[in-house]
N, C-alpha and C positions, 0 to 999 in steps of 0.2 A: 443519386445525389453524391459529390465530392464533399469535403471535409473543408472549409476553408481555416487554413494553418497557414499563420505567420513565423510556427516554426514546426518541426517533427512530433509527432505524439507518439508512442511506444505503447500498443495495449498488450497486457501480459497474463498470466496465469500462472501462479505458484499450484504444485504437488506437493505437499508438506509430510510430516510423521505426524501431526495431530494439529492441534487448533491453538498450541499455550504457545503466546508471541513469544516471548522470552525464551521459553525452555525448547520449542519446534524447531526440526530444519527443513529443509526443502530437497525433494528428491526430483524435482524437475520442474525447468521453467523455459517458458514459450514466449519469446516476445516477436510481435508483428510490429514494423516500422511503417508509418505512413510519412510521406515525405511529403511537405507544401503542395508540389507539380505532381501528387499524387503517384508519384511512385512507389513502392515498397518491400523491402525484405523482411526475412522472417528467418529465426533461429531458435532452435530445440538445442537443450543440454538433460542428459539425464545426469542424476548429481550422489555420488555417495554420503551421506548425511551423516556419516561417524560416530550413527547409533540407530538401535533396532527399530526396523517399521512394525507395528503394532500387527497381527491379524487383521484388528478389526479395520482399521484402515487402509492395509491393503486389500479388503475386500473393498472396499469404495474404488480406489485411485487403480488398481490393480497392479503397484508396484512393488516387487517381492526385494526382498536384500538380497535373494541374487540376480539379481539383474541390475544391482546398482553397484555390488561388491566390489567392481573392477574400473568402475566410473569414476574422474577426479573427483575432487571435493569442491566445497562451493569455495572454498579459498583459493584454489589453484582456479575455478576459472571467473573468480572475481572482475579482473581486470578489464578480461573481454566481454561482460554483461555490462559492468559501469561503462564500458568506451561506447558500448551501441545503445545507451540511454543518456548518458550524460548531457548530450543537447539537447533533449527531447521532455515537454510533457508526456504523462502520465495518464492511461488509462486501463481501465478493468474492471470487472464483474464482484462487487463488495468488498472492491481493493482499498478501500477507503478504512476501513473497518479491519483488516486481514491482511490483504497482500503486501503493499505500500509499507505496513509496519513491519512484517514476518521481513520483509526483503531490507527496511534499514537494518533491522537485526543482524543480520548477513555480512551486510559488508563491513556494518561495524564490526563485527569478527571479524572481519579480513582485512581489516586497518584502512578501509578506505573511507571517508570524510563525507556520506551519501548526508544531505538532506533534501529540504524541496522550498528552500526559500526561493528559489529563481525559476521555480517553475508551476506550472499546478495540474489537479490530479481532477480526471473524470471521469466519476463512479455509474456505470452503467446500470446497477442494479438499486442505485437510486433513485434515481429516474425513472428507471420501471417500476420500482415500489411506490411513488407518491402519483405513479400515470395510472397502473395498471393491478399493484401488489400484488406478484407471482415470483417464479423463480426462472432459470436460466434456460431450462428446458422449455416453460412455458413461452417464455418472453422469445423465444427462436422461433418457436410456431405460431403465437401470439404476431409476430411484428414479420418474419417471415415466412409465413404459412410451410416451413417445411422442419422434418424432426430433426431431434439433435442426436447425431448417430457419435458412436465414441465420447458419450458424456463422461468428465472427469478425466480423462485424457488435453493433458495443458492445451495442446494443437488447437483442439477442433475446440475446447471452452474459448480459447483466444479468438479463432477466427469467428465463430458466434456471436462474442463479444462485439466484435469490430461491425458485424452486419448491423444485428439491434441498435445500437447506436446509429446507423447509416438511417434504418428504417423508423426510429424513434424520430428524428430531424425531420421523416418526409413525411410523418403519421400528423405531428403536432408543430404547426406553423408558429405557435409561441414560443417554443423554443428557439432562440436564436441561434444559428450556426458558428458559435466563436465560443473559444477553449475553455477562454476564462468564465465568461458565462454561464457555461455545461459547468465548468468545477464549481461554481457557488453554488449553481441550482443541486446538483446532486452533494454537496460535503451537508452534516447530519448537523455535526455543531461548528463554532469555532475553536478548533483544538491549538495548541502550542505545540504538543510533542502528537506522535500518531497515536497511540494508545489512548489518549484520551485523559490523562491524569490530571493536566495544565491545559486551563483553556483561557478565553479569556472573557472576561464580563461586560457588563455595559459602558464601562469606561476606559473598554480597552486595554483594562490590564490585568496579567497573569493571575490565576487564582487554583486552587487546589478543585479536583474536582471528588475527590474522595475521604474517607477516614474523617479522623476529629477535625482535622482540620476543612473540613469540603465548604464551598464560597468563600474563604478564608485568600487575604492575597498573600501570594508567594513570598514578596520581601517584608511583610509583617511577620510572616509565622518562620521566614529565615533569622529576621533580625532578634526576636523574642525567645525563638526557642530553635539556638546553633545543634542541639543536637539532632531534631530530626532531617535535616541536611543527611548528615553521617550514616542516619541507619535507611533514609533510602538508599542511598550510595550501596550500600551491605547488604538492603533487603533481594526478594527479589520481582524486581521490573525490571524492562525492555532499558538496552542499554543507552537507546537513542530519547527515554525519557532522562537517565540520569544526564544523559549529555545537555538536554536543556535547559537542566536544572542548573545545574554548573556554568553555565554561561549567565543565566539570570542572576544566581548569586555573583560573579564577576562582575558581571553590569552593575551593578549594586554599589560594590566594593569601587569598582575607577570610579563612577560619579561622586563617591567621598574622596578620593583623592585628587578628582580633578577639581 
């Protein structure tokens, strides 16, 4: 089975220092291009992350600091990962949850303007979780009777990724074959930012999903109470939550002045 794409989908796989959006960086990342007419490239960066990879996860990923020590950083090759995604939907294995967010983190450090209004994201590993509930390795052998050699290795998690999804499509006839589809059936909730802090309610509008304030709407508890603005601004979250938050407060603010 081919993928029908009205435009490129990007499936990728981050290597991180640990699991915290906000504070993690990425020591390697794999994206595989699928193109409409089905054609495709594929790029490996190993990445210096401008701080210690833990033992204990490089026993998982098996990326030591010296094998990255001499590698650019993820700001130096910013540019060239935004240009080979930039037109392209989004896909990966709990990238929904993990990758998607780790990686707006990224470029928002590197001053580049990532979000995913104009496109949408399709979570592989959710769709195996509401078909089948396993994991990546499972879902490889599961959907393509063969093992997953080099797990945790970006590469081979990416092109795994890319298969199960292919075999997922020919397994389950209800699934429809179109992007947008696959990203509603696999996204968990309706988020606002990737993190999950802003999502949205039954009416459609922004609300807190955490803290004293959680079901609470965002421009009630802006308008009520200006200091908690400030100290998420200063606390610490993922910078692409405060980025949303800051536009909702603007939004706010023009429709009073408009």
């Amino acid at each position: 089975m081919q993928l029908k794409l009205t435009r490129p989908i990007c499936f990728f796989d981050l290597e991180t220092t640990g699991i915290n959006v906000a504070k993690d960086r990425v020591v390697e990342i794999a994206i595989l291009k699928i193109h409409p007419n089905g054609n495709k490239e594929s790029k490996t960066w190993l990445v210096n992350p401008e701080m210690v990879i833990p033992d204990e996860v490089i026993a998982v990923h098996g990326i030591t600091n010296e094998k990255v020590a001499n590698e650019p950083t993820f700001k130096e090759l910013s540019k060239d990962i935004y240009n080979m995604i930039k037109d392209s939907d989004l896909g990966g294995f709990n990238s929904d949850r993990f990758d998607i967010p780790l990686l707006a983190e990224e470029m928002l450090r590197s001053e580049i303007d990532f979000d995913m209004k104009n496109r949408v994201a399709v979570d592989v590993q959710t769709i195996f979780h509401k078909m089948e509930k396993r994991t990546l390795g499972a879902a490889y052998k599961f959907y393509c009777d063969k093992d997953l050699i080099d797990a945790h290795s970006a590469a081979a998690d990416t092109n795994a990724t890319y298969e199960v999804l292919l075999s997922q499509l020919d397994r389950y006839p209800e699934l429809e074959n179109n992007m947008k589809m696959l990203a509603e059936f696999s996204s968990h909730k309706r988020t606002v930012d990737f993190a999950g802090f802003i999502i949205l309610d039954e009416d459609e509008e922004e609300v807190f999903s955490f803290g004293k304030h959680k079901g609470k709407k965002v421009h009630d508890v802006l308008a009520k109470e200006p200091g908690y603005f400030s100290w998420i601004l200063n606390a610490d979250f993922p910078l692409y939550t405060k980025k949303i938050l800051t536009q909702i407060k603007l939004s706010k603010l023009n429709n009073k002045l408009g």
